[in-house]
C-alpha positions as CSV (number, residue, x, y, z in Angstrom):
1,X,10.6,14.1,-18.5
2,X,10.9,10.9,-16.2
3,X,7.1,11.7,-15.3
4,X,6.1,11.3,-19.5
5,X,8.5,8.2,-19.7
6,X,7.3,5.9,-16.8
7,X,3.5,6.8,-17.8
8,X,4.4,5.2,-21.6
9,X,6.2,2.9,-20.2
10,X,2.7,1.4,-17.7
11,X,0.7,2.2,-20.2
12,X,2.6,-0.4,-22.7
13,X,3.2,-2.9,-19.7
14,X,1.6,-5.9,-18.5
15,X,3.2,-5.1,-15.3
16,X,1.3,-3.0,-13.7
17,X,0.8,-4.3,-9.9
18,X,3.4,-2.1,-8.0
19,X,4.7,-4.8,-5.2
20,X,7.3,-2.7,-3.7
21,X,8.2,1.0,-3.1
22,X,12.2,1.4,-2.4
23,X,13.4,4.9,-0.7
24,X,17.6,3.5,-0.6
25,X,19.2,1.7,-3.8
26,X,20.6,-0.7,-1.3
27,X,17.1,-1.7,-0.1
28,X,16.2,-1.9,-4.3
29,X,19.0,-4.0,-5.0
30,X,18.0,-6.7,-2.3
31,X,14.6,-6.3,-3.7
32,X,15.3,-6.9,-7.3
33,X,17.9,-10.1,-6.6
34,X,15.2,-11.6,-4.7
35,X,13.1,-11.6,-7.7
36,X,15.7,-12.4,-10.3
37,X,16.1,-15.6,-8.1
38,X,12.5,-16.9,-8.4
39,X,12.5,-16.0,-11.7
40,X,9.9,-13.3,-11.2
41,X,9.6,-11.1,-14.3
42,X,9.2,-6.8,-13.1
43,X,9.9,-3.4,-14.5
44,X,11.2,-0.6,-12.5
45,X,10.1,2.7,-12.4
46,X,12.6,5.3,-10.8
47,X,11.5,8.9,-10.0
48,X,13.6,11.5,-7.7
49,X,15.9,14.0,-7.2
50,X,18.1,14.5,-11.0
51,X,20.8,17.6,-8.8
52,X,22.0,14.7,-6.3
53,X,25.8,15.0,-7.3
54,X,26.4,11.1,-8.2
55,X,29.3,9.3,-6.4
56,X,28.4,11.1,-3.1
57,X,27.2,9.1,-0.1
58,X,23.3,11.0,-0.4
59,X,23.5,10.0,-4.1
60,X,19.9,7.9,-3.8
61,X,18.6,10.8,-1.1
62,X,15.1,11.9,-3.1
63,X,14.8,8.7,-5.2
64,X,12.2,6.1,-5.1
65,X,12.3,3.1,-6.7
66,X,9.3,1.5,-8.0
67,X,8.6,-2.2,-8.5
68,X,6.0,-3.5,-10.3
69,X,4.9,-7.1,-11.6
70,X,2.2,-8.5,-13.5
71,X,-1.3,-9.0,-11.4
72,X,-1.2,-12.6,-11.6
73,X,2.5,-12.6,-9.7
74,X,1.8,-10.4,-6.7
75,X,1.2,-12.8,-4.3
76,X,4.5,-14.7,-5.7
77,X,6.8,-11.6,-6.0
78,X,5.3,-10.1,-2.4
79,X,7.1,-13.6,-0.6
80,X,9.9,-13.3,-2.9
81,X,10.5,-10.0,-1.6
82,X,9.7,-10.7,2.1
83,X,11.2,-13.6,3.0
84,X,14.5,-13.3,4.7
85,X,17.4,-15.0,3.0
């Protein structure tokens, strides 16, 4: 079902450049602040593992998190997301 939702969801977008592939939500979260900072409009797709018993410390293990932006904000929303702060 996730599968059917994030292809309606790309094909409705305008954000369709994926700038980041995420395989820990901690590493997701620093990406996604980063962006928020500059301003940096994105959408999110999230595909994984649904039998990961939430709450547990391997509650992410199996999920990847998807970032994508609009083509004319790559370049933008890749040093966003790669500059140390």
């Amino acid at each position: 079902m996730e599968f059917i939702l994030n292809l309606i969801e790309y094909l409705f977008s305008s954000k369709k450049t994926l700038v980041y592939t995420a395989m820990r939500q901690q590493d997701y979260y620093k990406a996604v602040s980063k962006l928020e900072a500059d301003l940096i409009k994105f959408r999110v797709s999230v595909t994984g593992n649904a039998n990961a018993s939430p709450g547990t410390p391997y509650s992410d293990l199996g999920r990847i998190y998807k970032i994508y932006v609009r083509k004319e904000d790559e370049g933008k929303a890749l040093r966003s997301i790669h500059t140390k702060r």
